[in-house]
C-alpha positions as CSV (number, residue, x, y, z in Angstrom):
1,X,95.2,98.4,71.3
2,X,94.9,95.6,74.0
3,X,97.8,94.2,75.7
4,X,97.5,91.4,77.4
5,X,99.1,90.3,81.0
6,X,101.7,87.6,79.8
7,X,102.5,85.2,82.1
8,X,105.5,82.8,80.9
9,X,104.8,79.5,82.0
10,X,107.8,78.2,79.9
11,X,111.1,79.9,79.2
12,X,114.5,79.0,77.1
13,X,112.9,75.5,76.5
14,X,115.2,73.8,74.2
15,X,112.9,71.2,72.0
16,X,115.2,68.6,70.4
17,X,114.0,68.2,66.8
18,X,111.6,65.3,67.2
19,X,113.1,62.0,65.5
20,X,111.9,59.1,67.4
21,X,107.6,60.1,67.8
22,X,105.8,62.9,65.6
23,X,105.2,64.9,68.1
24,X,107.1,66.3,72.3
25,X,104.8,67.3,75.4
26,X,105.9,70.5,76.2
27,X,103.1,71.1,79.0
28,X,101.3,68.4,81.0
29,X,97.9,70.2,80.8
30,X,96.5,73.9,79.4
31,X,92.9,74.3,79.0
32,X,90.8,77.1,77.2
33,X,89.9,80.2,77.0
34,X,93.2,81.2,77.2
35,X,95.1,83.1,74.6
36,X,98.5,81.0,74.1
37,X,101.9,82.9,72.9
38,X,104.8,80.7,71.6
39,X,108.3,82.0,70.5
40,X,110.9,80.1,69.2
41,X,114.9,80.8,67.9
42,X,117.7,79.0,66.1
43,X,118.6,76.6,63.7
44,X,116.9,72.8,63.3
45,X,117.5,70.4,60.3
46,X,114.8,68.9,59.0
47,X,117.5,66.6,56.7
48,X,121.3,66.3,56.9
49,X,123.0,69.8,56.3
50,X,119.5,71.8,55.5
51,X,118.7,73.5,58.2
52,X,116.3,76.1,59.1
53,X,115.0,78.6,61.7
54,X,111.7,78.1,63.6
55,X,109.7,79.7,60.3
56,X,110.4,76.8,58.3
57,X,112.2,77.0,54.6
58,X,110.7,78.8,52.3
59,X,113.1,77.1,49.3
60,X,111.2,74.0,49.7
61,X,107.8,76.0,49.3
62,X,104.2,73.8,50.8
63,X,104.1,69.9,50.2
64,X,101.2,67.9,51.0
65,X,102.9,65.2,52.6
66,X,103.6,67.1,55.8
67,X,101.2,67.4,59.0
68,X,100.2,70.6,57.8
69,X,100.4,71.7,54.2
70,X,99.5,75.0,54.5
71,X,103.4,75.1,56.4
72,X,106.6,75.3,55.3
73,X,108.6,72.3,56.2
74,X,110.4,73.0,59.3
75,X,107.9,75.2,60.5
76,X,107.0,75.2,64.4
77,X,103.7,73.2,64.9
78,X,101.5,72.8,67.7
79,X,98.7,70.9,69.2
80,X,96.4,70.6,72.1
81,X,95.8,67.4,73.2
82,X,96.2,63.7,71.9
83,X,100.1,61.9,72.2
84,X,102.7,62.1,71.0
85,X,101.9,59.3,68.1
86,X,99.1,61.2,66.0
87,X,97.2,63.7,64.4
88,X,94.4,65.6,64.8
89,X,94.2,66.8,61.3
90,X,95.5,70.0,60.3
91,X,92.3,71.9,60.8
92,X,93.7,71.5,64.5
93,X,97.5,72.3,64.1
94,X,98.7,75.5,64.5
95,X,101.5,77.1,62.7
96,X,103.3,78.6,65.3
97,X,106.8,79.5,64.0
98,X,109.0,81.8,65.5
99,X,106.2,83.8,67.1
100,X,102.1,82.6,67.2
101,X,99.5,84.1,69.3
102,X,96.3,82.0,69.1
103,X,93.3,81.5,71.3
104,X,92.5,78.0,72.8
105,X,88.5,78.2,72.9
106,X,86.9,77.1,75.7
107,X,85.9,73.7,74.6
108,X,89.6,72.7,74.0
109,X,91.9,71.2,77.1
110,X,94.9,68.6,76.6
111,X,98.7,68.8,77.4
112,X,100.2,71.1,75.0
113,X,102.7,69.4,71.9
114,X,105.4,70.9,69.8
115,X,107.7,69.3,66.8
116,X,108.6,70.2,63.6
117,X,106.5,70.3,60.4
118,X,107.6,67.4,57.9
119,X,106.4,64.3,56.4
120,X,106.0,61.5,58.8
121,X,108.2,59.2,56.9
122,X,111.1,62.0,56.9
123,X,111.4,62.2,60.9
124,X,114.3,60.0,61.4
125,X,116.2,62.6,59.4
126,X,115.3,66.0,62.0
127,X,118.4,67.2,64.5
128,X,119.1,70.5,66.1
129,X,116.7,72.3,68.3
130,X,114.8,75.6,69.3
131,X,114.4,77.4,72.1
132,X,111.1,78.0,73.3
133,X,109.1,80.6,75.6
134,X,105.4,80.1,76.2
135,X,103.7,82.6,77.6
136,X,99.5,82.7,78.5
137,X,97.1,85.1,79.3
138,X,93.5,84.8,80.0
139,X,91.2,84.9,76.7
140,X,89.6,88.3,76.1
141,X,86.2,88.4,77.4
């Protein structure tokens, strides 16, 4: 088995639940081939009292409205690159939840975003927050 040499570039970040933009710069710049590890804890609300950990709530089950439908709502979400306004499409969102390692292929370079999954139209409604680590080592060669 292959461990890699964590670096944290990021620790006991505490992301507000976005309500105000779809999506929070976490980190100005990160650019591939890395191997990215994000880990979250605690309680959000993704609606008045339903709240949730970092996994998202699996009573609501996958809806199609969210920014990734293969995620439960609530879920941790991330994305390279872009603002804090859009989408890339969920074939470029990862699901991170309370613990994601994922590779950021050479090709791929942006600042770094977090927020919760949900429908767009539902943000105004989010409160709470997680605390975050982000750690990175270099991709395997």
């Amino acid at each position: 088995m292959i461990n890699p040499n964590w670096t944290i570039i990021l620790t006991n970040y505490a992301l507000r639940a976005p309500s105000s933009t779809l999506w929070v710069k976490v980190l100005d710049y990160v650019q591939g081939p890395r191997t990215l590890r994000i880990q979250a804890t605690g309680p959000w609300s993704y609606g008045g009292p339903a709240t949730c950990g970092p996994d998202g709530d699996p009573a609501l089950g996958f809806e199609h409205g969210n920014l990734h439908s293969n995620a439960l709502r609530g879920c941790l979400l991330a994305k390279i690159g872009g603002s804090g306004g859009d989408t890339p499409g969920e074939a470029k969102i990862q699901a991170v939840g309370s613990d994601c390692v994922f590779d950021i292929p050479e090709n791929v370079s942006g600042a770094l975003f977090l927020t919760m999954n949900d429908h767009p139209k539902r943000f105004h409604l989010h409160s709470g927050r997680v605390i975050v680590t982000i750690s990175d080592a270099p991709a395997p060669a």
